[in-house]
C-alpha positions as CSV (number, residue, x, y, z in Angstrom):
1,X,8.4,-14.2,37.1
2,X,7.3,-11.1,38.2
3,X,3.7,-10.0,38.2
4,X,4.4,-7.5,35.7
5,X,6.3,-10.0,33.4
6,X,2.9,-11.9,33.7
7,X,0.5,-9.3,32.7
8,X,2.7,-8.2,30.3
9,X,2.8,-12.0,28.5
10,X,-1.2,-12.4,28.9
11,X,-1.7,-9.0,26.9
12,X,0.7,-10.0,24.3
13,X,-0.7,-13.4,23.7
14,X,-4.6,-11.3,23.1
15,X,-2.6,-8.9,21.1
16,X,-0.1,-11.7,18.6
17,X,-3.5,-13.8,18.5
18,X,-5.7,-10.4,16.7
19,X,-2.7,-10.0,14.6
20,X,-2.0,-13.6,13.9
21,X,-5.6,-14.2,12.3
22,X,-5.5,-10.7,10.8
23,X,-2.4,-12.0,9.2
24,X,-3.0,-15.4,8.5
25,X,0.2,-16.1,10.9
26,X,1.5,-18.0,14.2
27,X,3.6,-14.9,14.6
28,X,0.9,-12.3,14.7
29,X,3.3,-9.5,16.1
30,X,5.9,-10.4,14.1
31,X,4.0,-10.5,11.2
32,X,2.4,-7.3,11.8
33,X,6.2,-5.7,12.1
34,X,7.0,-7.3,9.1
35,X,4.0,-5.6,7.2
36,X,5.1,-1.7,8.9
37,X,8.5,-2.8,7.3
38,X,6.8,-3.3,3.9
39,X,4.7,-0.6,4.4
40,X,7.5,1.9,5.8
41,X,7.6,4.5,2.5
42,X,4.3,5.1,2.2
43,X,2.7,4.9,6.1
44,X,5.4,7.3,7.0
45,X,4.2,9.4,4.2
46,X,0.4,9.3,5.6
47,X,0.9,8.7,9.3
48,X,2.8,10.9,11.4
49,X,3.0,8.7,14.1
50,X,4.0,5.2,11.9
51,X,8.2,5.7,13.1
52,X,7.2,5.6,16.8
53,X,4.8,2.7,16.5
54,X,7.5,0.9,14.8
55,X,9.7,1.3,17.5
56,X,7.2,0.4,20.2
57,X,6.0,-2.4,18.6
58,X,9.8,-3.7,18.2
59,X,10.9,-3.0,21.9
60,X,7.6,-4.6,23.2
61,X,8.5,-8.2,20.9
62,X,11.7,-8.1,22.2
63,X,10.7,-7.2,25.9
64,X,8.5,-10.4,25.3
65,X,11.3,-12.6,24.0
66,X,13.5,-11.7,26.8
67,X,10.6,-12.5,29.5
68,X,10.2,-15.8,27.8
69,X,13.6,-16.9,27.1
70,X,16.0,-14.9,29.1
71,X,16.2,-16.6,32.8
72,X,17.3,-13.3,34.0
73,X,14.9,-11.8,33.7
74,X,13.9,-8.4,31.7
75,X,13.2,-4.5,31.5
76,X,9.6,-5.1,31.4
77,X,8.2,-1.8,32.7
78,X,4.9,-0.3,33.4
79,X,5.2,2.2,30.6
80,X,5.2,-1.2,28.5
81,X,2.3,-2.9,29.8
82,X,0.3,0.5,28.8
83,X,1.9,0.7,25.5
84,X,0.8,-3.3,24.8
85,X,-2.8,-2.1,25.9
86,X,-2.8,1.3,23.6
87,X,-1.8,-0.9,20.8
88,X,-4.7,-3.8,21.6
89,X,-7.1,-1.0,21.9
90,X,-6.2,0.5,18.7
91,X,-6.3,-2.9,16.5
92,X,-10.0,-3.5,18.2
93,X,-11.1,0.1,17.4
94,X,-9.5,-0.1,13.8
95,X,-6.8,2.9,14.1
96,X,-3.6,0.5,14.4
97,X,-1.1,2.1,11.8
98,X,-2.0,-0.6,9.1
99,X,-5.3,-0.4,9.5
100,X,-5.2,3.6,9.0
101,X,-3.1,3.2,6.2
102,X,-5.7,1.0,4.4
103,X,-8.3,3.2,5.0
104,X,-6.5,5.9,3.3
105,X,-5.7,3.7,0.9
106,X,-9.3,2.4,0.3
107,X,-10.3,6.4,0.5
108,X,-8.2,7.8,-1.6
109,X,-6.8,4.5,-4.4
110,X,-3.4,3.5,-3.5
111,X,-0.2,5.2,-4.7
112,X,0.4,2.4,-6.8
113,X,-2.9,2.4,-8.3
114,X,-2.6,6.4,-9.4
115,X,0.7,4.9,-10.9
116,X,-1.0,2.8,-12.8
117,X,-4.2,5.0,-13.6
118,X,-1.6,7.6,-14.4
119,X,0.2,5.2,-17.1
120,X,-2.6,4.5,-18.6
121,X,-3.8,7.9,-19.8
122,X,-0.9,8.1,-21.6
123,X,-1.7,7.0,-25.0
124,X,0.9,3.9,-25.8
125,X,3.3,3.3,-28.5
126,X,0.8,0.8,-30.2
127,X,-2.3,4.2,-29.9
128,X,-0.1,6.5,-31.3
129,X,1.0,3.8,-34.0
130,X,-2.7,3.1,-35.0
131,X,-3.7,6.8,-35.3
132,X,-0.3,7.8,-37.4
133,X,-1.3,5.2,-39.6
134,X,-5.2,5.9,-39.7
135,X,-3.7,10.1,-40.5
136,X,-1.7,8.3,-43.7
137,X,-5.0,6.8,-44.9
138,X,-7.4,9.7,-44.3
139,X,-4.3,12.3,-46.0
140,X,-4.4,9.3,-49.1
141,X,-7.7,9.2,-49.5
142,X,-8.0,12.9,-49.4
143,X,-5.6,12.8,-51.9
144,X,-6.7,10.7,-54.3
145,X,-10.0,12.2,-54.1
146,X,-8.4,15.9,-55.2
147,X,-6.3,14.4,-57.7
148,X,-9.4,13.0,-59.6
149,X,-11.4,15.7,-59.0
150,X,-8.6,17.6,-60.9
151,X,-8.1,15.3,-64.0
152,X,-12.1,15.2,-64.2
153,X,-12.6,18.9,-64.1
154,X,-9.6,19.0,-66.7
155,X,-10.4,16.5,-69.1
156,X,-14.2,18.1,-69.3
157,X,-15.9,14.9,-67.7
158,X,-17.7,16.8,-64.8
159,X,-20.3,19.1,-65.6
């Protein structure tokens, strides 16, 4: 195994351990791949960058799995190494693409919360039920009120 290769593994190991126990998972960067997946509609909505993380993050777990199971060894590069330690500095400093995503999130109420806060300013079927029925009562009573107001101002009985 190459230097590199070994570097490479050491870094990966810090890095799937932060995402492991952000993730509650023994496959930390898998894990965290599996939540961009999840994620994909709306981080690619709010992050410009969340496509090309994606890919990174993909090519560096396989880059891994080729160093550790692949007796031929692998295409493990510099460029990689650096890319493994942009990623661990951004999940320390809290600007991974997850974690930017839950900030906006957390800023701004997610878009399935405005769903949901949107919905319910809608008056429901059972609102508009209960005030078309309290309209029928107030229009009777209003009613009946007229209508003996009428037959007592006929009849004489009101001064």
């Amino acid at each position: 195994m190459k230097e590199l290769e070994t570097d490479f593994l050491e870094e990966y190991k810090v890095v799937d351990r932060i995402c492991g126990d952000e993730y509650l998972s023994q496959n930390g960067m898998s894990e965290y791949i599996l939540q961009m997946e999840e994620a994909r509609e709306t981080g690619r909505g709010f992050i410009p960058s969340w496509d090309g993380y994606y890919r990174t993050l993909k090519r560096l777990r396989r880059i891994r799995n080729q160093i550790v199971h692949d007796s031929y060894g692998s295409e493990c590069s510099e460029q990689d190494l650096e890319d493994l330690k942009a990623f661990h500095k951004d999940l320390i400093s809290i600007e991974d693409p997850l974690a930017l995503l839950g900030k906006y999130e957390r800023r701004s109420g997610s878009v399935e919360d405005k769903q949901v806060d949107d919905a319910s300013d809608a008056p429901s079927d059972e609102q508009e039920s209960e005030s078309g029925i309290l309209f029928y009562i107030l229009f009777g009573i209003l009613a009946a009120v007229a209508i003996v107001f009428a037959f007592c101002s006929r009849s004489r009985l009101l001064p």
